[in-house]
C-alpha positions in Angstrom: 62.3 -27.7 47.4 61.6 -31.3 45.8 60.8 -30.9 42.2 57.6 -31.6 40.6 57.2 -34.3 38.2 55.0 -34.1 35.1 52.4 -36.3 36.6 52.6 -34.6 39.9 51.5 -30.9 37.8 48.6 -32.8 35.5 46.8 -34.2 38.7 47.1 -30.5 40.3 45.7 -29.4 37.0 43.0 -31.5 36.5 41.8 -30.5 40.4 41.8 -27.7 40.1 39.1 -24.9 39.6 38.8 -22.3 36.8 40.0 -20.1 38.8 42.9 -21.7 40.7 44.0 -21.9 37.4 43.1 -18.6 36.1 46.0 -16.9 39.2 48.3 -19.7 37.9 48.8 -18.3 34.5 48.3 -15.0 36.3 51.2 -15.4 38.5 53.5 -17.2 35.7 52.8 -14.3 33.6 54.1 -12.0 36.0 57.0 -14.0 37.5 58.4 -14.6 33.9 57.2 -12.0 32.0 55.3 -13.6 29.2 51.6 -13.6 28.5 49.6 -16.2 27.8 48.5 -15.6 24.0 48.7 -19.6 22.7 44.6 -19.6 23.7 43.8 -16.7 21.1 46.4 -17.8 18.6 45.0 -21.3 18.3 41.3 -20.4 16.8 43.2 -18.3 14.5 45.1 -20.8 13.0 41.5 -23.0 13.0 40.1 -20.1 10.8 43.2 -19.5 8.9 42.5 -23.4 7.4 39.0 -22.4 7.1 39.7 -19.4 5.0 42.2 -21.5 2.8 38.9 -23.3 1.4 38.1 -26.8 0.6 40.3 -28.8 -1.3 37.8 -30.6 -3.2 34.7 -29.6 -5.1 31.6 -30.6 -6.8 30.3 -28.5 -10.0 26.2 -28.9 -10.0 24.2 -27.9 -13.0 21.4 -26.2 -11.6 19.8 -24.8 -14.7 20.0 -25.0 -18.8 19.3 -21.8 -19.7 18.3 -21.1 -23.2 20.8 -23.1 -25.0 20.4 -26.3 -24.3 22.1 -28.1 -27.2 25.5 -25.5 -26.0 25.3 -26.8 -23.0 24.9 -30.6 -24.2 28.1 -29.9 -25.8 30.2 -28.6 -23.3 28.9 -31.2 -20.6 29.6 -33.5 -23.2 33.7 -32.0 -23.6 33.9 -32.2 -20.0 32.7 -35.3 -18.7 33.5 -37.3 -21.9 30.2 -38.8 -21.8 28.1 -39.5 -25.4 25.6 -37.5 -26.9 22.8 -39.9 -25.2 24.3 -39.6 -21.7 25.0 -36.4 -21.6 21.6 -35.0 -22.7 19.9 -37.2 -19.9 22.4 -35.5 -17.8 21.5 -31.8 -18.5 17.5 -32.8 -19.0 17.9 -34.2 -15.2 19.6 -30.9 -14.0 20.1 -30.2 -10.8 22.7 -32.5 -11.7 26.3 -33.1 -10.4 28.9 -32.7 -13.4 31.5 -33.4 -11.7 32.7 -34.3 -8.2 35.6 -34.3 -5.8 37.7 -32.2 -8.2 40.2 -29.2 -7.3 38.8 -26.0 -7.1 40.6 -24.5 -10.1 39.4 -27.3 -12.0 36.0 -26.2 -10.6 36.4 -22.9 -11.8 37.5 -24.0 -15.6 34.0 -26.2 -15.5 31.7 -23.2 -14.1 33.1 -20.9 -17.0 32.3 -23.2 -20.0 28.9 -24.4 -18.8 28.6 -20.6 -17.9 29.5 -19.5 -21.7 27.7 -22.0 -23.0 24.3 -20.3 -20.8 23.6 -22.6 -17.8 23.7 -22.2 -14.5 26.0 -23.8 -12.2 26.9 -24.2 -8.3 30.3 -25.2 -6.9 30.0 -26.5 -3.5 
C-alpha cells in the first residue's frame, strides 16, 4: 500500500461530503477504538473562558440617591478628581467612574458609591 501524504488526506477531506466524512470517523472509531469527543469538548472550553468573565470593567453611576454630597465624596476618593469636577461628574450621572479596571477593583468602587447611596452598574 503506498502511504498517504498529508496533502494527499486534506484534498480527500476537503472533497468530500458530510457524510463521506461522517463513515470516516465512523469507521476510525471502530477500527481503533476511540470516539471522537474533540468536537463537544471544544465549545466547552469556549464557555469555560466565557464563564471566567471579563477581565476588564467599567463602574457607571447610574443614579445619586439621596445623598448627594456622600456620594460627591466618595467619587471624589476614588477618582482623585476636585470638588468641582467631581460634582459635574455625579450631577451628569449616568456617568462612567471609572473604566477598563479589574473586576475586584470594580467591586471595591460599587461598594463605596453603594454605602455612600447611589446606584451603580459594572459592565
Amino acid at each position: 500500500m503506498a502511504k498517504l501524504t498529508h496533502e494527499d488526506i486534506l484534498a480527500y477531506l476537503e472533497e468530500a461530503t458530510i457524510l463521506e466524512l461522517n463513515d470516516l470517523v465512523s469507521a476510525i472509531e471502530e477500527k481503533f477504538g476511540v470516539v471522537a469527543a474533540a468536537a463537544v469538548a471544544a465549545p466547552a472550553a469556549g464557555a469555560a473562558e466565557e464563564a471566567a468573565g471579563p477581565t476588564e470593567v467599567t463602574v457607571t453611576l447610574t443614579d445619586v440617591g439621596g445623598t448627594k454630597v456622600a456620594v460627591i465624596k466618595a467619587v471624589r476618593e476614588i477618582t482623585g478628581l476636585g470638588l468641582v469636577d467631581a460634582k459635574k461628574l455625579v450631577d451628569g450621572a449616568p456617568a462612567a467612574i471609572k473604566e477598563n479596571i479589574s473586576p475586584e477593583e470594580a467591586e471595591e468602587i460599587k461598594k463605596k458609591l453603594m454605602d455612600a447611596g447611589a446606584s451603580v452598574e459594572v459592565k
